[in-house]
Wavefront OBJ file of the C-alpha trace (Angstrom):
o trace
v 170.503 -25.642 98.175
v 174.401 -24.699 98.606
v 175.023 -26.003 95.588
v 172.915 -23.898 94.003
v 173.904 -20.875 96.238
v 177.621 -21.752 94.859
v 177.033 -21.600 91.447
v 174.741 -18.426 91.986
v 177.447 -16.531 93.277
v 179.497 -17.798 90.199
v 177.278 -16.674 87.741
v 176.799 -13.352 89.515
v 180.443 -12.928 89.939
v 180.736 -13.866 85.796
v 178.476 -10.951 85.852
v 179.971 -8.678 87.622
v 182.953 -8.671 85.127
v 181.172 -8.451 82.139
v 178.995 -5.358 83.781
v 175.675 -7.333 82.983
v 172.756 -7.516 84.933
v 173.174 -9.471 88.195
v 171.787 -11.201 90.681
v 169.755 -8.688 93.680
v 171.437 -9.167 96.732
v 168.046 -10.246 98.186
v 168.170 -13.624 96.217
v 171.379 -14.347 97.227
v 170.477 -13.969 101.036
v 167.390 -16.226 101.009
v 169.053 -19.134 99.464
v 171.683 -18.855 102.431
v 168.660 -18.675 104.925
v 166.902 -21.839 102.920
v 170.275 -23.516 103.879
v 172.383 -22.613 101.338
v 174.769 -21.092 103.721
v 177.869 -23.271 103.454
v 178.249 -22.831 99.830
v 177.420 -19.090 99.871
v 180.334 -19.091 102.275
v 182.506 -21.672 100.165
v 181.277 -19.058 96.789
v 182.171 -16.278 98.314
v 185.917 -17.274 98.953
v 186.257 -19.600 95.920
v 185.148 -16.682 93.511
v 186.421 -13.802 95.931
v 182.427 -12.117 95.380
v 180.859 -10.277 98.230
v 184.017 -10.713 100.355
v 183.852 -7.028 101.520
v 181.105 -5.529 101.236
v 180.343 -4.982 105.218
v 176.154 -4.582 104.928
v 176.318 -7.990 102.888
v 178.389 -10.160 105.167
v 176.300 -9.246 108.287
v 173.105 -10.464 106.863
v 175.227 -13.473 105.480
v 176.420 -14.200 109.204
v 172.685 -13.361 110.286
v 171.433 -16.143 108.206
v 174.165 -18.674 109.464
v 173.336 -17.855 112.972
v 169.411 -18.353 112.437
v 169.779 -21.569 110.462
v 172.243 -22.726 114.038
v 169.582 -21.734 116.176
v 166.706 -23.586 113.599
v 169.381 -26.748 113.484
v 170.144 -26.686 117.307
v 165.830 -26.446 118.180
v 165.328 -29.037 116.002
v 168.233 -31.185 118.405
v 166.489 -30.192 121.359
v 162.734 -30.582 120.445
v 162.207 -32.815 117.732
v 158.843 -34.155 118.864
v 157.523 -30.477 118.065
v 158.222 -30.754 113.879
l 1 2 3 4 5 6 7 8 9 10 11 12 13 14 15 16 17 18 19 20 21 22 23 24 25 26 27 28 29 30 31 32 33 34 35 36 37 38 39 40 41 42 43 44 45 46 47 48 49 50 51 52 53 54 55 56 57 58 59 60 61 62 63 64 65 66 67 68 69 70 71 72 73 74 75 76 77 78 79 80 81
């Protein structure tokens, strides 16, 4: 899933430039909350897409945080999945 994430904030960066359509914001957040995190992060720097756009990077650092919390759960309890 971050691979994918990477390359979808390549090809919505590629976008971008050429004023096409892009990708909704939406789609972008729910592959970083399906785990795709780490290479929405690594995108976002490699491709310099998203990097300031405040509303964006909250609910990017909102997903990281809940996929922590899913992660560090799982440590905890993993009899209950």
């Amino acid at each position: 899933m971050s691979v994918f994430a990477f390359v979808v904030y390549g090809i919505d960066k590629f976008k971008a430039k050429r004023d096409k359509a892009r990708v909704p914001e939406s789609t972008l957040h729910i592959y970083s909350v399906l785990g795709g995190w780490p290479g929405a992060v690594l995108g976002q720097h490699v491709f310099r897409h998203k990097t300031v756009k405040q509303p964006f990077k909250k609910h990017l650092y909102i997903s990281i945080v809940m996929n922590m919390l899913c992660l560090l759960f799982y440590l905890i309890y993993p009899h209950i999945l």
